[in-house]
C-alpha positions as a printed Julia matrix, in Angstrom:
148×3 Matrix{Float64}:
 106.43  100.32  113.17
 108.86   98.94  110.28
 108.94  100.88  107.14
 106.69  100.05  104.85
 107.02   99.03  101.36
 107.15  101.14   98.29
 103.67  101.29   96.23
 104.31   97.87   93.84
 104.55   98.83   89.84
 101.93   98.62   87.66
 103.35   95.4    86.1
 103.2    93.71   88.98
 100.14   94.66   90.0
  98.55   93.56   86.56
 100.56   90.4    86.65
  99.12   89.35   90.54
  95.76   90.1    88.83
  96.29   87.63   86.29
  97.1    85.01   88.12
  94.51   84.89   90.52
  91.91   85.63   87.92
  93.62   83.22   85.51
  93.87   80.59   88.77
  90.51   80.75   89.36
  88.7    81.07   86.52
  90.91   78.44   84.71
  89.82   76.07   87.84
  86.22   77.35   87.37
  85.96   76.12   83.99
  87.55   72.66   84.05
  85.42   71.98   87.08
  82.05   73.28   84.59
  83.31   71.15   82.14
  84.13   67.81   84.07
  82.26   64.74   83.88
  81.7    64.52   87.5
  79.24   64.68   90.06
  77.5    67.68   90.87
  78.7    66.95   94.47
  82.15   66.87   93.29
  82.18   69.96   91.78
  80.88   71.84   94.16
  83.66   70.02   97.13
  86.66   71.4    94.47
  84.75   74.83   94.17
  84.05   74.82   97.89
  88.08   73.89   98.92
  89.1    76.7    96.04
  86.76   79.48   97.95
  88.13   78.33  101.47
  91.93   78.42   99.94
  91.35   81.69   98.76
  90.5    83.39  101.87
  92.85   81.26  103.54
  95.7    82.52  102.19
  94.84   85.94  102.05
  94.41   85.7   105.92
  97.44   84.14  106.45
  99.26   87.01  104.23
  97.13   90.18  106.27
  97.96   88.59  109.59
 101.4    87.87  108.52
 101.68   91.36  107.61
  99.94   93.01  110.42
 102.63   90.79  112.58
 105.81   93.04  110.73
 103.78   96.24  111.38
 103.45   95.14  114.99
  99.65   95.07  114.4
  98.45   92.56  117.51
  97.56   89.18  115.84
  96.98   86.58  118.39
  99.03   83.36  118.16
  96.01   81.25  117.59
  94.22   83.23  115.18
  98.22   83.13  113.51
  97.92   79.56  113.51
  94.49   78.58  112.34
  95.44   81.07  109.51
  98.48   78.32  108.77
  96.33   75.27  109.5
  93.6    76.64  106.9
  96.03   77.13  104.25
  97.32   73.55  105.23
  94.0    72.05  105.4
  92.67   72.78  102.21
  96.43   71.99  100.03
  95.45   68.56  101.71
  91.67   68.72  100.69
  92.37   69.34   97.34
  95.06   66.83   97.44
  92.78   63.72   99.08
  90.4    64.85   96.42
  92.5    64.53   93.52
  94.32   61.22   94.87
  90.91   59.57   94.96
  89.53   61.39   91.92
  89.0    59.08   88.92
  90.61   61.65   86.65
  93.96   61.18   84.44
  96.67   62.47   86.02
  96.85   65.5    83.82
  93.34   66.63   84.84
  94.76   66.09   88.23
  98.03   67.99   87.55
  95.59   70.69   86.0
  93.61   71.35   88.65
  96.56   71.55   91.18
  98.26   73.95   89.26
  95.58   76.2    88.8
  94.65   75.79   92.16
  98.05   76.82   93.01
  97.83   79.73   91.0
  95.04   81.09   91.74
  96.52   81.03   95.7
 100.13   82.11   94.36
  97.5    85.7    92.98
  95.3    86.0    95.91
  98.58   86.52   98.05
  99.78   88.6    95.57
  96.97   90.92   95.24
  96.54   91.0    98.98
 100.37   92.12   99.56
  99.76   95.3    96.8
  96.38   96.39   98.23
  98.35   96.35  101.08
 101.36   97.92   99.82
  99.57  100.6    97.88
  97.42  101.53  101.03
 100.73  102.15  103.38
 102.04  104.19   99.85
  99.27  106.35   99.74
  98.49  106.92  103.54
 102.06  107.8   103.6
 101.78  110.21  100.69
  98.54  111.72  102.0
  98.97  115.06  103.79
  98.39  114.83  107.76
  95.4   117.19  108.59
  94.77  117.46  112.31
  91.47  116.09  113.23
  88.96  118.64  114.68
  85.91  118.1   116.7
  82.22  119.39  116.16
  83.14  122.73  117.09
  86.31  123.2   115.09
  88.97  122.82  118.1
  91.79  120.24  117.27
C-alpha cells in the first residue's frame, strides 16, 4: 500500500465545501429561475446529479487504484466515460439552449464548480479517513469467547 496522505487542513476542507455547495446550489437556482421548460430544467438538474456522482466515482476508484484497492478496468473506464458523457450533455444542452451566452457561460461554470467540490470533498473524506484509521490505536480483534 502507498502512504497515505496527511489529514487535509481545515481551510481546505471548508473551501471544497464551498464550492460544491456554492456549484450546486448556484446551478440550482438559475435553473428555478429560468424561463424554460419544465422539461428543461429537470434534463440540466438531471446531467448536474449524474456529474456529481460521476466524478466522485471516478476520484474513489482513482484512489482505490494508488492504494492498490482492485478496481476493474471497465468499471475504471465507465467511471471516465460518465464524467465525459455528461461535460458533453451539458454542453449539447447549452449549444442548443436559446439562452445568451452568459446564461450559458453561467451555468457551465457553476456546473464546473460544483464538479471541481464534489472531487474535492471526496479526496478529504478520503484523506481524513486514512488520517484517522492511521491515528486510531490497533486493538486485536477477539471472538465471542474473548480469544484473539
Amino acid at each position: 500500500m502507498h502512504a497515505s496522505p496527511a489529514k487535509p487542513s481545515g481551510a481546505f476542507v471548508a473551501a471544497s465545501w464551498a464550492a460544491l455547495l456554492i456549484g450546486a446550489l448556484v446551478f440550482s437556482t438559475g435553473l428555478w429561475n429560468a424561463r424554460m421548460q419544465l422539461n428543461e430544467k429537470g434534463y440540466y438538474f438531471t446531467v448536474l446529479a449524474y456529474g456529481l456522482f460521476s466524478v466522485i466515482s471516478l476520484q474513489k476508484s482513482v484512489r482505490d487504484r494508488m492504494e492498490d484497492i482492485p478496481v476493474t478496468n471497465l468499471y475504471f473506464g465507465l467511471c471516465w466515460v460518465s464524467v465525459m458523457l455528461c461535460i458533453l450533455l451539458l454542453g449539447v444542452g447549452l449549444w442548443n439552449a436559446e439562452l445568451q451566452s452568459t446564461e450559458k457561460g453561467f451555468y457551465a461554470m457553476s456546473f464546473l464548480l460544483a464538479l471541481f467540490g464534489a472531487v474535492t470533498v471526496q479526496k478529504n473524506v478520503r484523506d481524513s479517513q486514512n488520517a484517522a484509521d492511521k491515528d486510531a490505536p490497533h486493538h486485536a480483534v477477539h471472538d465471542e469467547d474473548g480469544r484473539a
